[in-house]
C-alpha positions in Angstrom: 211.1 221.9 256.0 208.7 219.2 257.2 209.5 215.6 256.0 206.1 215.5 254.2 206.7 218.4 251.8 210.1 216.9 251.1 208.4 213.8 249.5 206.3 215.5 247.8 208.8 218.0 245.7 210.4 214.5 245.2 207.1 213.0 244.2 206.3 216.5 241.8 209.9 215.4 240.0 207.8 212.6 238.5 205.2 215.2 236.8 204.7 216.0 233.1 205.6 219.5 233.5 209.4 218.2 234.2 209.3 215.0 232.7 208.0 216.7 229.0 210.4 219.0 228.9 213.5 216.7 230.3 212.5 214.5 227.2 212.6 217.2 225.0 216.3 218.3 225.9 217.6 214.9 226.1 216.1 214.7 222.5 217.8 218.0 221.2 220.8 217.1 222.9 221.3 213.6 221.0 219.7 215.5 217.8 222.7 218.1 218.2 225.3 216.0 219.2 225.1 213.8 215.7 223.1 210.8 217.4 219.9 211.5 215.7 219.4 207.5 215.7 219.8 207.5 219.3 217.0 210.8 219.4 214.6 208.9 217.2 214.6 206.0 219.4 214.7 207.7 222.7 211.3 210.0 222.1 209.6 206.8 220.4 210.5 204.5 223.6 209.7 207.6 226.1 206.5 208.8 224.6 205.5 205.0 224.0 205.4 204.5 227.5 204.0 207.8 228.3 200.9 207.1 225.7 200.4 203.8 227.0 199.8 205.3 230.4 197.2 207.9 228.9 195.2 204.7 227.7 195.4 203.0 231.3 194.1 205.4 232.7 191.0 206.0 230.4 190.2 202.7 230.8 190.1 202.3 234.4 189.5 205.8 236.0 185.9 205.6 234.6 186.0 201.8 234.8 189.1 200.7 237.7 185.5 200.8 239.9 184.1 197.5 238.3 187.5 195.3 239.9 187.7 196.3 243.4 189.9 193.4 244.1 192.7 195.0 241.6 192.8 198.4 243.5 193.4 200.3 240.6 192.1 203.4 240.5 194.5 205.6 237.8 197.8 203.6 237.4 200.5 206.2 238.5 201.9 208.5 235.4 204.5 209.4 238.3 206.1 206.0 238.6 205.5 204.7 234.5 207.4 208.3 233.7 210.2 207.8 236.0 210.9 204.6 235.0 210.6 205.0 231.5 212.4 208.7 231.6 215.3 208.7 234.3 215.7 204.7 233.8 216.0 205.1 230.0 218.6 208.4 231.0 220.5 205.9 232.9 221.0 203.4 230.5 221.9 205.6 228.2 224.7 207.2 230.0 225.8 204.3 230.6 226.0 203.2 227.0 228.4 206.2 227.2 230.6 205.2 230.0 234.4 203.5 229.6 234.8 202.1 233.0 232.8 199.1 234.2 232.3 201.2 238.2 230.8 204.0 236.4 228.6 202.1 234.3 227.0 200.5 237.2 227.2 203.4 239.2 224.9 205.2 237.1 222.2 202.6 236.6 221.8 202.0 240.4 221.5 205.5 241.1 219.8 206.0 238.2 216.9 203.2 238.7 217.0 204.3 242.6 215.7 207.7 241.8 212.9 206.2 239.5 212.3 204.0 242.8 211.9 206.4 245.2 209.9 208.6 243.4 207.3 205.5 242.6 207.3 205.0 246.2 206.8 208.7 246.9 203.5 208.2 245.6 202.4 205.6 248.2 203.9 207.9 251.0 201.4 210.6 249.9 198.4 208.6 249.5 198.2 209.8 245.7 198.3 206.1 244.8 197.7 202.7 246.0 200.8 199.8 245.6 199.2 198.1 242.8 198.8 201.2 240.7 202.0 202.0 241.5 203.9 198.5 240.7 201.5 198.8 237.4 203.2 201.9 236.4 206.5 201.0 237.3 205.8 198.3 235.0 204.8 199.7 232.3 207.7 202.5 232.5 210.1 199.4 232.7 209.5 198.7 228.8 211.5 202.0 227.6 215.0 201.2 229.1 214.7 198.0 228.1 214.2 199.1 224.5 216.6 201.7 225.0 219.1 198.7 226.6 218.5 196.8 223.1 218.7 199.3 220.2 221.6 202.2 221.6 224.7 200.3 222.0 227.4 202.9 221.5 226.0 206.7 220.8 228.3 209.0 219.3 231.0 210.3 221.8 229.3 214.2 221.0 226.9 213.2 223.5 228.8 212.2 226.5 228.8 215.8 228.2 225.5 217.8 227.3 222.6 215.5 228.5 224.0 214.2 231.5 225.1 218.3 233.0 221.4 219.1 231.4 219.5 216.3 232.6 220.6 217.3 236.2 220.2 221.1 236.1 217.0 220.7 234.1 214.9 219.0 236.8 216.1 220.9 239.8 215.2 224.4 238.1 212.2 223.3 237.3 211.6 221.8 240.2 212.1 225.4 242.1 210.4 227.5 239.6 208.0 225.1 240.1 208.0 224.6 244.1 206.4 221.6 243.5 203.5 222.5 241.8 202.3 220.3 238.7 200.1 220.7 235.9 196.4 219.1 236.3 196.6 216.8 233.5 195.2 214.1 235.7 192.3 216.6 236.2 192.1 216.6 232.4 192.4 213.0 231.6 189.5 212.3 234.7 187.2 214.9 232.5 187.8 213.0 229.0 187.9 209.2 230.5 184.3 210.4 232.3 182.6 211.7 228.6 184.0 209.0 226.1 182.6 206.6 229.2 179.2 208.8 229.3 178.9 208.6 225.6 179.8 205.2 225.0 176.9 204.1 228.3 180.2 202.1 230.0 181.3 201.8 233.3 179.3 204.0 234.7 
């Protein structure tokens, strides 16, 4: 398999058609496992990030023209996601870990997966650094909340989302082969009207 194709199933694990769904069963599994607290805060922090990133890239895919100097284009979703999705995961397995070797083993491995896909996206020319660092950014926000608010979920939880959260991906990933869904497609169609209608940017 050529190298290139390789980073770019890695890249596709940064996609909204894996990284709604992992969400989803990370949610269910807390929900299930009697840490609805820990569920609540987890979508709100995830989705948080993943709204702010729709709002980004209204702005400045009709209007990321007007500061050529900034190079931003459409701030990655890829990097914001992985950051704010497999970072947050991280953390909170963590949270659920006894032994200080496995604690930090999990957030390195954890945060280095969330870097390499962000830098997957430079490899492929889908994004340019600074859109990249400004998602990465901007994903950064949900395990830090997730850092502050879940101290010690209940121990239910300390088997389901971590075997899930692995399987999830890589089936997807296959069923997939890579493919995504074109919600940047979408999101270029609805930042060009509300900038049409509103005479901006344009």
């Amino acid at each position: 398999m050529h190298h290139t194709h390789i980073v770019t199933l890695f890249s596709a694990v940064g996609a909204q058609s894996l990284i709604l769904p992992f969400v989803a069963a990370v949610a269910l599994a807390l929900w299930f496992g009697k840490a609805r607290r820990e569920a609540w805060i987890w979508i709100l922090a995830t989705c948080s990030v993943l709204f702010t990133m729709l709002i980004l890239k209204l702005f400045f895919l009709p209007c990321g023209h007007l500061i050529p100097e900034w190079h931003l284009r459409s701030p990655s979703g890829h990097a914001a996601s992985a950051f704010a999705v497999y970072g947050s995961f991280a953390v909170l397995e963590a949270r659920l870990r006894q032994a200080p070797w496995q604690k930090a083993a999990i957030l390195i491995l954890g945060f280095l997966f969330a870097t390499g896909i962000a830098v997957s996206r430079v490899l492929i020319g889908a994004h340019t650094t600074e859109e990249v660092l400004l998602g990465s950014f901007v994903g950064l926000a949900a395990p830090t909340v997730i850092f502050w608010k879940i101290k010690t979920p209940t121990r239910h939880t300390v088997a389901s989302p971590l075997l899930l959260a692995v399987v999830l991906p890589v089936i997807l990933l296959v069923i997939l082969n890579g493919r995504t869904l074109p919600i940047e497609d979408h999101i270029l169609a609805v930042a060009l009207t509300i900038a049409q209608n509103l005479g901006v940017c344009l």
